[in-house]
C-alpha positions in Angstrom: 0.0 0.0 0.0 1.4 3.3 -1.0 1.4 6.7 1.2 -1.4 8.1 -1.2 -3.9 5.2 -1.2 -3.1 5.7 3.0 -4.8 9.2 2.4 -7.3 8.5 -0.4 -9.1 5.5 1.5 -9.1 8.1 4.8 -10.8 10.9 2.7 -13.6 8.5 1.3 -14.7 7.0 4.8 -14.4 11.0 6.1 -16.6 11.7 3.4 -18.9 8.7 4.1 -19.8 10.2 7.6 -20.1 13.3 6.4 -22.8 12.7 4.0 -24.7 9.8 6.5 -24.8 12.7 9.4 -26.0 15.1 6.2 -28.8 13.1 5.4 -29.4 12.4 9.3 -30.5 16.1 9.7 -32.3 16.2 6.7 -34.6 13.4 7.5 -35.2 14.5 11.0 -35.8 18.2 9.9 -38.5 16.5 7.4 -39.7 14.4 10.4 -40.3 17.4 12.6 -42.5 18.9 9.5 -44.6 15.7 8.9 -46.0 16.2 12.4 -48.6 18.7 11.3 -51.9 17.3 10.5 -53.0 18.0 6.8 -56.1 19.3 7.8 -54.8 22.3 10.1 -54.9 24.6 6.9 -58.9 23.5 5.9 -59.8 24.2 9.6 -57.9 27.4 9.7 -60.2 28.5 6.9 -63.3 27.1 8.2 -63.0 29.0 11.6 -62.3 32.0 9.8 -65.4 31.9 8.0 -67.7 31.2 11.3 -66.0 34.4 12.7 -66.6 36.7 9.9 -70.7 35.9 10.4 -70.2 38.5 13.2 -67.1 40.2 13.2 -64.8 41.4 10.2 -61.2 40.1 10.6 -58.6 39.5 8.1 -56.9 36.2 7.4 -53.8 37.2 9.1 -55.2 37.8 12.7 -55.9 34.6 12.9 -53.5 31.7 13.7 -53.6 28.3 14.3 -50.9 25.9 15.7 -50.6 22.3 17.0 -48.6 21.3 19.4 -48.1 17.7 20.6 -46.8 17.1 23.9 -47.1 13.3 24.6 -48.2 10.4 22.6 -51.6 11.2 24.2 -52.2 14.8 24.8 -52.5 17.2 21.6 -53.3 20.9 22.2 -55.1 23.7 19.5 -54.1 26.9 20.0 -56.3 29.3 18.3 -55.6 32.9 18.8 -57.6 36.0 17.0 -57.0 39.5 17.2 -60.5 41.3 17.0 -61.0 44.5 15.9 -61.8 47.6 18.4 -65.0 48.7 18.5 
């Protein structure tokens, strides 16, 4: 074995983690998306359409989040800003 196939089998394994603990971040940051129900953005819409019956708001004074503390225990969090009157 020569001095430069010492370095050149080195590099490659280096490289090998590199891209594995790559990919590991990518596929958790994709797993801590996934976590939001698909119908979060239909409900959204849906609330803001029973509030505007009775009082104007805009789209953006209303938010929606999830947040999922345990296997059993999800919470809504529903905040709207209502105008003055």
């Amino acid at each position: 074995m020569s001095l430069l196939d010492y370095f050149k089998s080195s590099k490659k394994s280096n490289t090998a983690a590199t891209a594995k603990e790559r990919l590991q971040i990518i596929v958790a940051h994709q797993r801590s998306q996934r976590g939001d129900p698909d119908y979060l953005p239909l409900m959204k819409q849906e609330i803001i359409e029973v509030i505007r019956k009775y009082v104007h708001v805009e789209e953006e004074q209303v938010t929606v989040a999830m947040d999922q503390n345990d296997e059993n225990l999800s919470v809504l969090e529903l905040n709207i800003t209502l105008p003055d009157r």
